[in-house]
N, C-alpha and C positions, 0 to 999 in steps of 0.2 A: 465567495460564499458568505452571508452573513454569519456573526459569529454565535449567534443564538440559537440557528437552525442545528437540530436534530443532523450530530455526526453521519457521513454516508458510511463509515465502517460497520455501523449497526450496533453498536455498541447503547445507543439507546441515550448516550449523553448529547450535550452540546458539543458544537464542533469546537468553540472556543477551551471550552475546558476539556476534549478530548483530545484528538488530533492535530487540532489547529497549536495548541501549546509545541509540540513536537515540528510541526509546521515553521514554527515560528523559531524555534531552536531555543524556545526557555524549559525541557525536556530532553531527554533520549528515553529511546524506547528502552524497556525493562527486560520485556521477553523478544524472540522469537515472533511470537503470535503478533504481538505488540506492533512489533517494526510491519509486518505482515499490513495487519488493519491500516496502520500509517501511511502504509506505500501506497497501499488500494484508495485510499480517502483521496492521497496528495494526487492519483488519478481521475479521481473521479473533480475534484475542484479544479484541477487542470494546474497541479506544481509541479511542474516537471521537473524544477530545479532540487525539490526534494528526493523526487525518484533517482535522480541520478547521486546525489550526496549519498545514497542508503545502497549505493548496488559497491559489491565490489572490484576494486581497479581492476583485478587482473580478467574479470568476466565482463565487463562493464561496455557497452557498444562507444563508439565517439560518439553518437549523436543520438538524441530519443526523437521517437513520432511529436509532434505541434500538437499542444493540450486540444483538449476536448473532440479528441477521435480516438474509438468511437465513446459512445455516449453510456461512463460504465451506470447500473441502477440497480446492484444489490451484490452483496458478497453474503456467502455461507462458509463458515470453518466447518470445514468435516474432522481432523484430527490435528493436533499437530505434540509435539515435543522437544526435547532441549535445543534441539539444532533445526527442526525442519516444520513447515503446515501445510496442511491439502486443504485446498477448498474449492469453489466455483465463487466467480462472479461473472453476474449479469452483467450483458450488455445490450446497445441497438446500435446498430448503423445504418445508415440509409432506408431506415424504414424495418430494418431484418435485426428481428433479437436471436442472440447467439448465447451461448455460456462461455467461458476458458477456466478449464478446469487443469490444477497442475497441484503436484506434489516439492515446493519450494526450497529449498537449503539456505539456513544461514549460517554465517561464522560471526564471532565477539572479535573484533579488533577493536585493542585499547581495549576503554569500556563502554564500545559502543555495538553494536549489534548490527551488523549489514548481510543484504541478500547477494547471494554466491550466484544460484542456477537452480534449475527445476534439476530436481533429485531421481 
């Protein structure tokens, strides 16, 4: 993704100064919501190696889906709080737009912020 383009977490900044910093590991995320928006972006650009670096070991699958399936193109925060966020993000696959909607949990190990399981 270019680094100038309009973050996919919605956040409204550049990718470079938003996510991509985190992306890139000259960052960790702050909150909760934070790592949330991060994980979704590093989805939607197709980093998987991100997604996996942010889940936790002991929930964590061996192996994630091959970037860019499906095709994610919008996230909403509906609530979120110290440990957990609910939202929906858009998606399309094969033509068919879908949502996945989930209620997230995360834990602080160290001082970094990682997603556990839908709560």
């Amino acid at each position: 993704m270019p680094l100038q383009q309009t973050c996919p977490c919605g956040s409204g900044a550049t990718y470079d100064a938003c996510c991509g910093r985190l992306h890139r590991g000259a960052a960790e995320a702050e909150t909760a919501e934070r790592l949330m928006r991060a994980r979704y972006a590093a989805y939607a650009v197709g980093d998987v190696d991100y997604v996996f670096r942010t889940w936790h070991p002991r929930t964590r699958p061996h192996d994630l889906p091959p970037a860019g399936r499906p095709k994610w193109t919008g996230l909403r925060i509906l609530g979120s709080g110290e440990d957990w966020v609910e939202f929906v993000a858009s998606y399309e696959d094969a033509g068919v737009s879908g949502e996945l909607r989930e209620r997230s949990r995360f834990e602080r190990r160290g001082a970094r912020w990682v997603y556990v399981e839908p709560a």
